[in-house]
N, C-alpha and C positions, 0 to 999 in steps of 0.2 A: 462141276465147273463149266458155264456157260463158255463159247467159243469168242461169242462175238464180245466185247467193251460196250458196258453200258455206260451212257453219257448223259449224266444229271446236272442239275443248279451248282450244288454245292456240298460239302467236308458231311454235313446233320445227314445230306441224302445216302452220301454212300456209306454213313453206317448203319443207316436203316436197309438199306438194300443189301448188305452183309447180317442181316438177322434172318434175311428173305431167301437168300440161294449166294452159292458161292461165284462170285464175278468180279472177273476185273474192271474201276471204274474209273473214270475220270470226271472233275467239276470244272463244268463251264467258267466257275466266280460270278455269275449273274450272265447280265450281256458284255460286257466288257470284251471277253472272249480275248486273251491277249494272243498276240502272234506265237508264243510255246505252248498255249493251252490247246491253239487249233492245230501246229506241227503236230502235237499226239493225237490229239483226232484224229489226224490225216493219217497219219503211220497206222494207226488201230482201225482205219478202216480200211487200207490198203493190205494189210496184212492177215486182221480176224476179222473186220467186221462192225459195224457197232449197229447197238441199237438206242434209240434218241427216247429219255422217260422223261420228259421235264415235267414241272409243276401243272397243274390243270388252272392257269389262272394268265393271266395277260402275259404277264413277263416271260413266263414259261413258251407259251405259244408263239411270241414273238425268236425267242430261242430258237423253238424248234423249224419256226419257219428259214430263217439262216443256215442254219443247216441243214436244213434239208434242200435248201441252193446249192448247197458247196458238196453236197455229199448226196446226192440222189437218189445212191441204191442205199442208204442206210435203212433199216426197218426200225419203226413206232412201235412203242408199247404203252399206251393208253392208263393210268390209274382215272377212276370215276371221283368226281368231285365230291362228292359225301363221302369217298373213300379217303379222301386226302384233305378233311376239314379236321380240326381239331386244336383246342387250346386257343381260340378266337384266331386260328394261324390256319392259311393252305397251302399244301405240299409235299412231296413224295416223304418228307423227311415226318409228315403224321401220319403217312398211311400204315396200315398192319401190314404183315410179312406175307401173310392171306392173299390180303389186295394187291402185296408188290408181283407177287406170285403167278396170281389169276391175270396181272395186265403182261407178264412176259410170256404166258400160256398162247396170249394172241395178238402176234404181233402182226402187222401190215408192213407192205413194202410199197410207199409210194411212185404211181406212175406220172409221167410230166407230162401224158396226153389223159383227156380225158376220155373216159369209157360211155360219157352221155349218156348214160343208161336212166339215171333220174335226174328231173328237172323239180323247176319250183311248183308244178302241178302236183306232184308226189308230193312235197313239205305241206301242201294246204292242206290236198286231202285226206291227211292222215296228221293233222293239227298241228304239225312241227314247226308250223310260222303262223303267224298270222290271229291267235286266240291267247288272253291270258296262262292258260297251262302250257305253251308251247315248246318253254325251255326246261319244263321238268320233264315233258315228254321226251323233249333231244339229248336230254341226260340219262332220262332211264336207254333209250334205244340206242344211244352211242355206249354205251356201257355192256350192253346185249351182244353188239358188233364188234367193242374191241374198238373203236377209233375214237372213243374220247366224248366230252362236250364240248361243241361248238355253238357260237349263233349260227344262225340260215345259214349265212350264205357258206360260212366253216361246214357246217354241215352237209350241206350240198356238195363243195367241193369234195370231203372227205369221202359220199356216196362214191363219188364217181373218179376220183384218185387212189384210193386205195382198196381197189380189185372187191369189192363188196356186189354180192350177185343180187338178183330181185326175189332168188328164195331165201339168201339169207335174210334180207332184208321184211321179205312176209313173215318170216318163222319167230324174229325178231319183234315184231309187230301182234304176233299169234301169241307169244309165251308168256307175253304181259298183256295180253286180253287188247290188246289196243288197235284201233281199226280208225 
């Protein structure tokens, strides 16, 4: 049994995430987020903890970015977006228990300073912006790292907010041959 409250979209997610590992969950209901949906949030992070999984798709990240205003120390857990495609549908609630698995293996803890450590220099020279392949590239390397897929500028921020070093980030670059 996980410590912390996992906090997903919705009812489909947390029974896919109860095939994946034993945790207490709560659903958002989309964005709505009603004033007793966020009181349990509050409590469950005041208390255990939570950790924020939403879908890997707009709605999802607009989610996670809300709370992660209202909730700071909460930690990410990342599903990859070919991980959570399925049935012409994206979301935690078609990812495998595998995938729910391996994104609660690496979670992050967002910081609200940034660590500047990469800039938009890094995304060019390492094709993450700026060439046709660029968002299959931030997909496979946000999936390496655990923080997900972003466009650029998501991606940049996530470099440098959530505590990602410049070896992880070579090794990450190294394991998929990509340079």
């Amino acid at each position: 049994m996980l410590k912390e409250v996992i906090v997903v979209e919705g009812k489909s997610d947390i029974q896919r995430i109860a095939q994946a590992v034993e945790a207490d969950c709560i659903a958002t209901e989309g964005f709505t987020l009603r004033a007793g949906v966020l009181e349990q949030i509050e409590a469950a992070y005041n208390k255990r903890g939570i950790i924020i999984l939403t879908d890997p798709d707009t709605a999802g990240e607009r989610i996670r970015r809300f709370l992660s205003k209202k909730f700071p120390n909460a930690q990410h857990a990342f599903v990859a977006r070919e991980d959570a495609l399925a049935n012409n549908d994206i979301g935690i609630e078609q990812a495998s228990p595998e995938a729910i698995r391996r994104a609660l293996a690496r979670l992050h803890t967002q910081t609200m300073t940034s660590s500047e450590l990469f800039t938009m220099q890094d995304m060019v020279a390492h094709d993450l912006t700026g060439c046709p392949a660029s968002a299959g590239r931030r997909a496979l390397i946000g999936d390496k790292l655990g923080i997900g897929y972003g466009n650029s500028k998501q991606f940049l921020y996530r470099l440098n907010h959530y505590g990602i070093t410049r070896e992880e980030f070579n090794a990450a670059l190294r394991d998929d041959q990509i340079s």
